[in-house]
C-alpha positions in Angstrom: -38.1 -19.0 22.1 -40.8 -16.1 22.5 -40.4 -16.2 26.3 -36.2 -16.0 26.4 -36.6 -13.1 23.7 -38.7 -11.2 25.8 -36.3 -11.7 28.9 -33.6 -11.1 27.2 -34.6 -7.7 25.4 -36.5 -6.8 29.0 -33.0 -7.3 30.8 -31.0 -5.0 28.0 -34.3 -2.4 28.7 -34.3 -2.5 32.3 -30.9 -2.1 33.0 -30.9 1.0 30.6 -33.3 2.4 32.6 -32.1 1.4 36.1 -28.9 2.9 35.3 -29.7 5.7 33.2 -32.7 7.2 35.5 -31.8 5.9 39.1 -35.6 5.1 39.1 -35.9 2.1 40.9 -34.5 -0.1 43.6 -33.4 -3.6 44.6 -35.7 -5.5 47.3 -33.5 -8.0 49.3 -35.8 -11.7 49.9 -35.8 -10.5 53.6 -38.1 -7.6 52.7 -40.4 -9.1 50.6 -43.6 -9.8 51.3 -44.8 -13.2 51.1 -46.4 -13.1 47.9 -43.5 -11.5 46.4 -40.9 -14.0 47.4 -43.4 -16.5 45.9 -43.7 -14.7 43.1 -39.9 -14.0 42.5 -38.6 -17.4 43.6 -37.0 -16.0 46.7 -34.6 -14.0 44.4 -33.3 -10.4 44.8 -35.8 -8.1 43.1 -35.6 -5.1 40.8 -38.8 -2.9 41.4 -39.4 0.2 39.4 -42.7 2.3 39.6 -44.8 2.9 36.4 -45.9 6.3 36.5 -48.3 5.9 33.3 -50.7 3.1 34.8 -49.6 4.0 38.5 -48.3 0.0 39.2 -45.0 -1.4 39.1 -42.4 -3.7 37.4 -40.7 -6.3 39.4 -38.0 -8.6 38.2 -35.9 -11.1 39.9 -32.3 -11.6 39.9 -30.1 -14.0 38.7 -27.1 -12.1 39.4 -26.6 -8.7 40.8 -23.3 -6.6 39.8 -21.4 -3.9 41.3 -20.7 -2.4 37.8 -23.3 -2.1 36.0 -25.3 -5.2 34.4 -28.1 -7.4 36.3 -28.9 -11.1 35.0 -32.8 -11.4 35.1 -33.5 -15.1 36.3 -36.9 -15.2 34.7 -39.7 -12.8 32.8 -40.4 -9.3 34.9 -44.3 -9.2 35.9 -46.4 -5.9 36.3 -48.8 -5.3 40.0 -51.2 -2.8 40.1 -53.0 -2.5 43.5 -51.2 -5.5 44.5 -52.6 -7.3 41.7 -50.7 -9.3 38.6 -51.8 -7.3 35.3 -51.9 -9.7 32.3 -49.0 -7.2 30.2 -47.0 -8.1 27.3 -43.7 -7.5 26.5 -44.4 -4.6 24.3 -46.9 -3.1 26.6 -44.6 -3.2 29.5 -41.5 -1.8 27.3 -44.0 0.5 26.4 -45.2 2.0 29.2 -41.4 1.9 31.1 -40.6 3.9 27.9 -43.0 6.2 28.8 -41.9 6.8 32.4 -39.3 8.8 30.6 -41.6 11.5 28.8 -43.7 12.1 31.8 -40.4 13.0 33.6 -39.0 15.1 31.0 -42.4 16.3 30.3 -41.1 19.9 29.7 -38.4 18.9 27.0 -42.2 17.6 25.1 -40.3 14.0 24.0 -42.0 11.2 22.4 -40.9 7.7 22.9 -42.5 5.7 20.0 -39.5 6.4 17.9 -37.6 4.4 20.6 -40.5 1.7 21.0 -40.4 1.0 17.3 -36.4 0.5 17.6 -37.0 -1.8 20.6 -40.1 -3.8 19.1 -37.6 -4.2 15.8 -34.6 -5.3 18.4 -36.7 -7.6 19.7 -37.8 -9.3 16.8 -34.1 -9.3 15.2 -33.2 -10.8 18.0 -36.1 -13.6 18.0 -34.9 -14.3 14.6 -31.4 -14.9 15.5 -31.6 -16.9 18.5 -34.0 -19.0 16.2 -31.8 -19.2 13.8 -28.8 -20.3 15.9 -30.6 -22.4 18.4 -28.5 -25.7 18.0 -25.6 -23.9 17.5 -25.3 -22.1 20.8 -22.8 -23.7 22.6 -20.6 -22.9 19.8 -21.0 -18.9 20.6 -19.6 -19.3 24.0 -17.1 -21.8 22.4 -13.5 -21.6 24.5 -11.5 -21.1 21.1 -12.7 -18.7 18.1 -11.3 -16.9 15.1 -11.9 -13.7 14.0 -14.8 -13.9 12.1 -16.6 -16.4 14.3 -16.0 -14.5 17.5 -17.3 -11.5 15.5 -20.3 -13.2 14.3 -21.4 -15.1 17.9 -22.5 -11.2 19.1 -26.1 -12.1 18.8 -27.7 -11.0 22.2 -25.4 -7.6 21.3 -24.4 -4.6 23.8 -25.8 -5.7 26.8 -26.6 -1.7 28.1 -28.4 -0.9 25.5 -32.0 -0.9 25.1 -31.9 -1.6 20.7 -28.8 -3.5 20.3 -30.1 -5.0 17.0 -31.9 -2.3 16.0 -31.5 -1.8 12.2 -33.6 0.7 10.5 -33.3 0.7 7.0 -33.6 -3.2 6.5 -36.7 -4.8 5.5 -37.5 -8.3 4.3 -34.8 -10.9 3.6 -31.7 -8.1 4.3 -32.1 -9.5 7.6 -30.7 -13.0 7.0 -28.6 -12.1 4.0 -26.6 -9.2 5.5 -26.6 -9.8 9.4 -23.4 -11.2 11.3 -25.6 -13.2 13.5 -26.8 -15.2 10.4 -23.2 -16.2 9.5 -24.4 -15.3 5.8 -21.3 -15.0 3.0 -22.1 -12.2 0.2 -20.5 -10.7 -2.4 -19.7 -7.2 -2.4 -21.0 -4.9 -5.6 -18.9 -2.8 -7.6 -19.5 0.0 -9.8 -16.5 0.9 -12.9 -16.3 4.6 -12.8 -14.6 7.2 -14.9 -11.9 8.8 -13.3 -13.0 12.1 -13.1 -15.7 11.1 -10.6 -13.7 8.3 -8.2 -11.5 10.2 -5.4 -9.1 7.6 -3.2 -6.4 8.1 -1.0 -3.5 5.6 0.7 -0.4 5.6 2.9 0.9 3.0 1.1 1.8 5.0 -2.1 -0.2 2.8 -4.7 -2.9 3.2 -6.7 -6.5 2.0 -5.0 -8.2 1.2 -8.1 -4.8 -1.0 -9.7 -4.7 -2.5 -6.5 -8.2 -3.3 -6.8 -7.8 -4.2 -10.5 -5.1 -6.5 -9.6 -6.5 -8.2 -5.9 -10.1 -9.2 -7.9 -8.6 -10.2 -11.6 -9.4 -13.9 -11.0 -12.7 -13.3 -10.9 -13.3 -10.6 -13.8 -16.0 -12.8 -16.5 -16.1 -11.4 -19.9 -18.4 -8.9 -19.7 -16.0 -7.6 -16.9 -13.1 -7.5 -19.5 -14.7 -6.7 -22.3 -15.4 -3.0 -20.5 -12.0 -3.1 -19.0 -10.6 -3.5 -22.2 -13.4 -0.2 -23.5 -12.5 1.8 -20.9 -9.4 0.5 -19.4 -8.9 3.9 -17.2 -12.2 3.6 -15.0 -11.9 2.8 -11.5 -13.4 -0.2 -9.1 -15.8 0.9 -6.6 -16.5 -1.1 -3.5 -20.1 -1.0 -2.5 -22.0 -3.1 0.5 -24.8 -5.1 -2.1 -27.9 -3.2 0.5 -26.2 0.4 -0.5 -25.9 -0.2 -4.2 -29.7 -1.0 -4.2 -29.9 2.0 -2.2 -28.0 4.2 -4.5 -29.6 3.5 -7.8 -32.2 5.7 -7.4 -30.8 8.8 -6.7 -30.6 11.5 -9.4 -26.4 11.8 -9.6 -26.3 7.6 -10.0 -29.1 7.5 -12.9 -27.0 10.6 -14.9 -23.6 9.1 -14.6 -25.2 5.8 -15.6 -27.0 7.1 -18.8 -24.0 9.4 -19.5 -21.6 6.0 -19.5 -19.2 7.1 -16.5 -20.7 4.7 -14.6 -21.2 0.6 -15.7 -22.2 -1.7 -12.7 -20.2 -4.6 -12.4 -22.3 -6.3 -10.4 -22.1 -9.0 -6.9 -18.3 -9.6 -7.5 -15.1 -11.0 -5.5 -14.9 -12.8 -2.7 -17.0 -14.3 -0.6 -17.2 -11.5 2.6 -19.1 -12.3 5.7 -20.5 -8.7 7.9 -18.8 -8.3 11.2 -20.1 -6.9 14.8 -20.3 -3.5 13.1 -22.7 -5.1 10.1 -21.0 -2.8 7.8 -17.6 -3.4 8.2 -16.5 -6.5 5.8 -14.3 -9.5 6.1 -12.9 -12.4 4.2 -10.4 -14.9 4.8 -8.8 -14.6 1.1 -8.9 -10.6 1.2 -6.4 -8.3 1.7 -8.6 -6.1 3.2 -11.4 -5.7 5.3 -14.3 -3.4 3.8 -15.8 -0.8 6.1 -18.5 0.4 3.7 -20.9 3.2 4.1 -24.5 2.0 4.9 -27.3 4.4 5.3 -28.8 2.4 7.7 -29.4 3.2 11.5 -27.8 0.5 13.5 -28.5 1.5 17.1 -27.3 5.1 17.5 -26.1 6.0 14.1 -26.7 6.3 10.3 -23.8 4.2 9.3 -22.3 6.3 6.7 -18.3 7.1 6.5 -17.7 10.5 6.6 -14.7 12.5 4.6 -12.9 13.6 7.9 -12.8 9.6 9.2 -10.8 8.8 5.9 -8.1 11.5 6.5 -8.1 10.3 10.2 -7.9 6.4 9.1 -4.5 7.2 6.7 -3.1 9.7 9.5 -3.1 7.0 12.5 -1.4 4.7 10.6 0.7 7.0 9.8 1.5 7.9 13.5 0.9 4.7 14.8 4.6 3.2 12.8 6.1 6.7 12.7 9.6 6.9 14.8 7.9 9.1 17.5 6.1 5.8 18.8 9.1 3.5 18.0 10.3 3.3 21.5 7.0 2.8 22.2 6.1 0.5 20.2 8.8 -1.7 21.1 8.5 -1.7 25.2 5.0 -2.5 24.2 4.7 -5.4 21.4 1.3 -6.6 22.9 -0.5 -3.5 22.2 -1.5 -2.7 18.7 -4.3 -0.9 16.3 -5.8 -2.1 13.7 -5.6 1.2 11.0 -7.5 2.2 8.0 -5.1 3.2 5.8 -7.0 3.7 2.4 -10.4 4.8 1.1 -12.4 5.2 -2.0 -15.4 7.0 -3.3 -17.4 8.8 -5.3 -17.1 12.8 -6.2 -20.0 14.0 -8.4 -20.1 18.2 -8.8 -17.2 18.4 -6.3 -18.4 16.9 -3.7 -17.2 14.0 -2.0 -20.4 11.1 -1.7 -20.2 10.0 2.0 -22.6 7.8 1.1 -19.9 6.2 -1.5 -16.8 6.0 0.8 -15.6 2.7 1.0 -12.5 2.3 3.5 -10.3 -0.5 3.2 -9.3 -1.7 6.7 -5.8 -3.7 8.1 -6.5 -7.3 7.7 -3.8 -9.2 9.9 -5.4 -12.2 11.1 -5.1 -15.6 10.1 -7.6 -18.5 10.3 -6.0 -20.0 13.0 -5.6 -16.9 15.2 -7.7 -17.1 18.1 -9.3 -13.7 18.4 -12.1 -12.4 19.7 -13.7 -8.3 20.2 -14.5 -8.1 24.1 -18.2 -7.5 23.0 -18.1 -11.3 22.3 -16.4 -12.8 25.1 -17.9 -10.9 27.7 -21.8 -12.3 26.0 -23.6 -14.5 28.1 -25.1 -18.0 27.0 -28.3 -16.9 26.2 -30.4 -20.4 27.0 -27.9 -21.5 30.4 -26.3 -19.7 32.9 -22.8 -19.7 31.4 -20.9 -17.3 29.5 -17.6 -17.9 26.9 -15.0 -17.4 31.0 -16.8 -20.4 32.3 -15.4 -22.2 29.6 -11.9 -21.0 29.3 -11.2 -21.2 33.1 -12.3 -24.4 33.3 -10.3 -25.6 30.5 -7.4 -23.5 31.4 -7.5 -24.9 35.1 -7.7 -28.6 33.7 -5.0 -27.7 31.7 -2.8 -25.9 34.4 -4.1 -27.4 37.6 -4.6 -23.9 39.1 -7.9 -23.6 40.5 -10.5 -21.3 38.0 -10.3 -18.4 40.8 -6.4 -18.0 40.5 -7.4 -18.6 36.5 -9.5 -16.2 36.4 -7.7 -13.4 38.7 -4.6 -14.3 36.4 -6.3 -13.5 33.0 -7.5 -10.2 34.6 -4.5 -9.3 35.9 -2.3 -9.9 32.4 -5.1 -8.0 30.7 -4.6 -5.0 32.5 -0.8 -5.6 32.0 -1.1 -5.3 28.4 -3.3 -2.5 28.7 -3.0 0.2 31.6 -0.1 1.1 31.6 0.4 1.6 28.0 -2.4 3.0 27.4 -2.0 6.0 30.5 1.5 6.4 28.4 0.2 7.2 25.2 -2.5 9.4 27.3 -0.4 11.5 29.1 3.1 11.4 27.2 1.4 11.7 23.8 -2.1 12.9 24.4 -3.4 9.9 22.4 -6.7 7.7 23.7 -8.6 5.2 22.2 -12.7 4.7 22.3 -11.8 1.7 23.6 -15.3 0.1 23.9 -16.4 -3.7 23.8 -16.9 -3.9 20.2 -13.3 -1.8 19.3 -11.3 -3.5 21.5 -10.0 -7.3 20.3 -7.9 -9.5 22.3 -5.8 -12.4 20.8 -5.8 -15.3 23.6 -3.4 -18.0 23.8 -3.8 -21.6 25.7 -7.1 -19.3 26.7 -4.8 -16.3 28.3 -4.5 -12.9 26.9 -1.3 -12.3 24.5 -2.3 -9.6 22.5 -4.7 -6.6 22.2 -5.8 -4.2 19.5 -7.3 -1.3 19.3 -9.8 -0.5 15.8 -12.1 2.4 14.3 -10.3 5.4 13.9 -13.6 7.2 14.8 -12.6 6.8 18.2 -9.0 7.6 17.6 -8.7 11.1 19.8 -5.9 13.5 20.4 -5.5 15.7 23.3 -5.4 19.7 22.6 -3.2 20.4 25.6 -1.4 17.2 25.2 -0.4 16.0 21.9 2.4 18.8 20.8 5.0 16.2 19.6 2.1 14.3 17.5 0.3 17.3 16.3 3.4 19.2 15.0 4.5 16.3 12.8 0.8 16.0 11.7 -0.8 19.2 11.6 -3.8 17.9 9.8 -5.4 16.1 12.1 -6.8 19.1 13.7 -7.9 20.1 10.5 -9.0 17.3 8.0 -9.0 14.6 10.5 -11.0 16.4 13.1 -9.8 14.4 15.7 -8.0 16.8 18.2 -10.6 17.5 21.1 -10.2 19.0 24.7 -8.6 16.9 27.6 -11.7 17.8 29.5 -14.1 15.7 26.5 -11.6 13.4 26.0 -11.2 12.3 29.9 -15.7 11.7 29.5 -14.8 9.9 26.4 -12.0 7.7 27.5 -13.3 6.9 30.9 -16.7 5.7 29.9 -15.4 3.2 26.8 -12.5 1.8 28.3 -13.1 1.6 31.5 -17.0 1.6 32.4 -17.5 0.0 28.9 -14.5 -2.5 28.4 -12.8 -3.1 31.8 -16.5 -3.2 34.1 -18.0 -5.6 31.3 -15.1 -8.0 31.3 -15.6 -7.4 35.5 -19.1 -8.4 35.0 -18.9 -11.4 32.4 -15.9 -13.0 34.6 -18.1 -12.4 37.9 -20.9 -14.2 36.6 -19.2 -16.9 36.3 -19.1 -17.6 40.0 -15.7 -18.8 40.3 -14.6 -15.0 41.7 -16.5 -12.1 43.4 -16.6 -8.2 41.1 -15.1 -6.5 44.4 -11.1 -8.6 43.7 -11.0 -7.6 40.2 -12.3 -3.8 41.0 -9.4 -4.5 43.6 -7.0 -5.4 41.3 -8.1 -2.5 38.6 -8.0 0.1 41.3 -4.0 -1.5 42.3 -2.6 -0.8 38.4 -4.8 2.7 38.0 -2.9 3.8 41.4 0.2 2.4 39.8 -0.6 4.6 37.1 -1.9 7.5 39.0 2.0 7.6 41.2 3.5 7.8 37.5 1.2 10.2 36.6 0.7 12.7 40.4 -1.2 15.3 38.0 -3.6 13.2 35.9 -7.1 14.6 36.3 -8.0 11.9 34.8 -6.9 9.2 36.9 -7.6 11.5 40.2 -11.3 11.4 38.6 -10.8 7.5 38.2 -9.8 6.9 41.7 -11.0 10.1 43.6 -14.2 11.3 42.8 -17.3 9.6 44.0 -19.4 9.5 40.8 -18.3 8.2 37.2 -19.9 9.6 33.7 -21.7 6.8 31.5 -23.1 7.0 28.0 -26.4 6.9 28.5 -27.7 5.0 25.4 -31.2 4.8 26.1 -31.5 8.5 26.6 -29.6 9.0 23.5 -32.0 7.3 21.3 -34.8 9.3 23.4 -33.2 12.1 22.3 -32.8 10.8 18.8 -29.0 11.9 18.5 -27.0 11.0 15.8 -23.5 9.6 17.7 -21.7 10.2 14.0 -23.3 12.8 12.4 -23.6 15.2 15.5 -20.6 17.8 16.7 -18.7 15.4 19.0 -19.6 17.2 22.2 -23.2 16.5 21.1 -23.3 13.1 20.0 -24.9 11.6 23.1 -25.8 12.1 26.7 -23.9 11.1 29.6 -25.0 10.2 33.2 -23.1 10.6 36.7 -23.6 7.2 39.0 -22.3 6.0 41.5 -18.1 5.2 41.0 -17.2 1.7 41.8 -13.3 2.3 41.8 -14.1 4.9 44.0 -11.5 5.3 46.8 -11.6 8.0 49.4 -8.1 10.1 49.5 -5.8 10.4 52.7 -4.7 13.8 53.7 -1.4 13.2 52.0 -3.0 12.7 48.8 -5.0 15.6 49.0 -2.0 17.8 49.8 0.1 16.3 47.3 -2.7 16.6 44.8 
C-alpha cells in the first residue's frame, strides 16, 4: 500500500508543479537514452531538474493529457550525475518543494508549512486506501447515490498537491469524521437562550421550532425535562469536532456557568460527512448541515462566514423568483442546490462564525443516482480504470452503440444541459457559478446525464456591469451578501472552475479511458462555446475562451506556498492564478477579428 500512496500523492505533487511552474518537460522513448528507457519501461517521461541537490526527477507515463492531468505508471526516481539516489517520498517531495523557494528566493518563502500539509495528505490518504482496499471496485461502481458518490472521493482533487490535508484533526477524528471512512455520527447540540441564538430563513418559519419539531423523536428525558425548564431556548447545530473545539473558549464557559447555555449532547440522526467533510448528510433529514469547522481542509479554515448566510437565503430567493421563471422552465435540467436558512450564536453583538450552522436543500432520494464530478471523474486507484470505463461499457452492452459514440454522446448531452444555459444566465443576467468538480453534481440516468446542479453559494457571483435586473430586485447582495464582483474577476473565476476545473477534468477522466482521444471532446467543447460565442458576438469572455492563446488556472500549490486563506481573504486575493497554454485555443479569421 506504501508504494501506490507514494505514487499516488507524487502524481497530485508533480502535476502541481508541472503545471503551476512550467519547470520541466516530457522526454518522448525515442530520445531516451538507453538507460532511461530501461529505467522507465519505454514510457513517455516527465523530467524536472532539482535545483537544491542539482539532479533530477524522472517519471514515466501512463497517460499523457492535453488538459491538464498526467497518470504516473509507476514510482518517479531521482539521478544525480547519471546515477539513481536512494530518496524517499518525503525527501523527494521535499526537495521539489524546495525548487519553489530558491526561485522565489526574493519573496523569502518557506515551504515546510506546505511539506507538513503534503506529509499529512499523504498519510490520510494511506489510511484511506487501507481502509477501503476490498471495497474499491465499489468507488468506481457504474451506479451511486448521493452519499456514496460523495464518500468514494478518496484519492481527492487530483491538481492539488494536499487534497486530504486536514489540519486541525489529530488521533481518531480521522476515522470518525472523514467521508472516506464512510463513518455515521451524530451531530451535537447546544439549548441556548434566546437572547444569544440569531437565525434566518426564506421559508418564513421559525429555525429553532423547526428544529424542535424535525428532532422530537429522539428528545430522552433529560432533553424534556430542560425543554419543559426553559421551553424558549433554542437548538443549536454543531459538527461533534467543533463542539469539543468550542468548550474552551471564554464566551462558551460564561454562558454555560450563567445557565444560557445546557449541552444537549450527540443527538438526531445518524449523519454521514460529505466531499466537503463539513457539510452534513442523512437520508432521514430534512436538511443537510453545512457546519462551521475550524479546521484547514486544503486551502481554507472551514468556518461559515456572516455574509455566506445572507448570500445562501438570497439565491434561493433569486433562483425561484419570476425573473428566472422563463428560465427556469426552457431549462428544467439545470438547477442549484440553495441554502436557504442558518443558525448561530451572537455573544456581545457579534455574530460567532465559528457557531453558524447553515441548513442546506436536501432533494435527493436513496435511489437517485447522483454523483459530484469530483467523484466520477477519480481514477481507480489500484487498476487502470476509472468510474467512464464502467458506464460506457455497460451503457454500450445495453444500447449496442460502440463506447466511443457512448462516450462522445454523454459529452455531448452534458454540455447540452450546461453551456448554453449557463452563458444565458452569464450574459443576460450576470449570474455564474464556481462551478468546480466538487460543486457541480450530475444526476445520470441508464448511465447518461439527465440532470445537473449547481451548490455552495460561496461561489454564487454576480456581475457589476451585468446583473441590473437581479441587483435591483435584491439590493443586498452587494451589500450583506458580498457577492457582486467585476466581470473582469468573475470571467478568471468562471473560466478556471467550470471549464479548466469541471469541463477539462471530465475531458481527462473520459480520455483515459481509451475508448476516445482528449482532441474530439476539446472539439466538441470548442463547437457549443462557438455556438455560444455567435449568440453572444461581444462576450469577452467567450472571445478569451476561444481566442486568446493562454487560459488562467488556480494555482493550488502556489496558493498553499503562499499560505492564503481562499475564504477568509478579500476575493481578489484568495489565491494565485497561472497563464498556460489554452487548449480550446482557436486562431481567429480576419472576419472575426473585424467583427470582434
Amino acid at each position: 500500500m506504501k508504494s501506490i500512496t507514494d505514487k499516488i500523492a507524487l502524481q497530485h505533487l508533480i502535476n502541481s508543479y508541472l503545471q503551476e511552474t512550467g519547470n520541466g518537460h516530457l522526454i518522448p522513448v525515442t530520445e531516451q537514452s538507453q538507460h532511461l528507457r530501461e529505467q522507465g519501461q519505454s514510457k513517455v517521461l516527465v523530467c524536472i531538474p532539482l535545483d537544491s541537490i542539482a539532479g533530477y526527477v524522472y517519471a514515466p507515463l501512463e497517460y499523457m493529457s492535453k488538459v491538464g492531468r498526467h497518470r504516473l505508471a509507476d514510482l518517479p526516481w531521482v539521478e544525480q550525475d547519471n546515477q539513481i539516489l536512494k530518496i524517499s517520498a518525503v525527501n523527494l517531495a521535499a526537495n521539489l518543494l524546495e525548487n519553489l523557494t530558491i526561485k522565489e528566493s526574493e519573496k523569502q518563502l518557506d515551504s515546510s508549512s506546505l511539506l507538513e500539509c503534503w506529509i499529512q495528505s499523504r498519510r490520510a490518504l494511506q489510511q484511506f486506501l487501507t481502509h477501503r482496499k476490498d471495497q474499491m471496485d465499489e468507488v468506481i461502481a457504474p451506479k451511486q447515490n448521493f452519499v456514496q458518490s460523495e464518500q468514494a472521493l478518496v484519492l481527492g482533487h487530483s491538481m492539488h498537491p494536499s487534497p486530504k490535508s486536514r489540519q486541525g484533526f489529530v488521533q481518531d477524528d480521522w476515522k470518525r469524521y472523514s467521508p472516506e471512512t464512510q463513518t455515521a455520527f451524530k451531530m451535537h447540540f447546544l439549548y441556548v437562550h434566546p437572547d444569544y441564538v440569531i437565525h434566518d430563513n426564506a421559508h418564513n418559519l421559525s429555525i429553532p421550532s423547526q428544529l424542535k419539531q424535525d428532532l422530537a423523536a429522539y428528545f430522552n428525558t433529560y432533553h424534556h425535562e430542560k425543554m419543559a425548564q426553559h421551553p424558549d431556548y433554542a437548538l443549536l447545530p454543531l459538527h461533534p469536532w467543533q463542539a469539543r473545539y468550542l468548550k474552551d473558549k471564554d464566551w462558551y464557559q460564561q454562558l454555560l456557568h450563567e445557565g444560557a447555555l445546557i449541552d444537549f449532547g450527540a443527538l438526531g440522526w445518524d449523519v454521514k460527512a460529505t466531499t466537503s467533510v463539513r457539510t452534513l448528510y442523512s437520508e432521514q433529514a430534512p436538511w443537510m448541515f453545512k457546519a462551521s469547522m475550524t479546521v484547514a481542509v486544503t486551502n481554507s479554515i472551514r468556518v461559515n462566514l456572516y455574509k455566506e448566510c445572507h448570500r445562501g437565503l438570497l439565491s434561493y430567493q433569486l433562483w425561484n423568483d419570476d425573473c428566472l421563471a422563463d428560465f427556469r422552465q426552457r431549462n428544467p435540467r439545470l438547477q442549484t442546490i440553495s441554502d436557504p436558512a442558518w443558525i448561530a450564536l451572537k455573544v456581545n453583538g457579534q455574530v460567532l462564525d465559528e457557531t453558524i450552522c447553515i441548513l442546506r436543500e436536501n432533494p435527493f432520494k436513496q435511489s437517485d443516482d447522483v454523483t459530484c464530478i469530483a467523484s466520477l471523474c477519480q481514477d481507480h486507484p489500484f487498476e487502470s480504470k476509472n468510474r467512464f470505463s464502467q458506464i460506457f461499457a455497460e451503457v454500450s452492452t445495453q444500447t449496442g452503440l460502440s463506447q466511443t459514440d457512448v462516450a462522445l454522446q454523454w459529452f455531448e448531452r452534458f454540455l447540452e444541459i450546461t453551456i448554453l444555459p449557463l452563458m444565458e444566465l452569464y450574459h443576460e443576467f450576470g449570474m455564474a457559478f464556481e462551478a468546480h468538480q466538487q460543486n457541480t453534481l450530475i444526476e445520470l440516468e441508464d448511465g447518461m446525464p439527465k440532470n445537473v446542479w449547481f451548490r455552495d453559494n460561496q461561489g454564487f457571483y454576480y456581475i457589476q456591469e451585468l446583473a441590473n435586473e437581479i441587483l435591483a430586485r435584491f439590493p443586498t447582495l452587494a451589500t450583506e451578501g458580498q457577492a457582486v464582483c467585476p466581470q473582469a474577476l468573475v470571467d478568471e473565476r468562471f473560466r478556471y472552475y467550470f471549464i479548466g476545473n469541471t469541463l477539462f477534468g471530465l475531458i481527462n477522466a473520459i480520455g483515459i479511458t481509451g475508448v476516445v482521444q482528449e482532441q474530439q471532446l476539446i472539439e466538441k467543447l470548442q463547437s457549443y462555446l462557438t455556438q455560444a460565442y455567435q449568440k453572444y458576438p461581444e462576450s469577452q469572455l467567450l472571445k478569451t475562451v476561444l481566442h486568446q492563446s493562454t487560459f488562467p488556472y488556480k494555482g493550488n500549490l502556489m496558493t498553499r506556498l503562499y499560505e492564503l486563506d481562499e475564504l477568509q481573504a478579500d476575493i481578489s486575493q484568495q489565491s494565485i492564478y497561472v497563464n498556460l497554454k489554452n487548449p480550446l485555443y482557436v486562431a481567429q479569421t480576419v472576419v472575426e477579428t473585424e467583427h470582434a
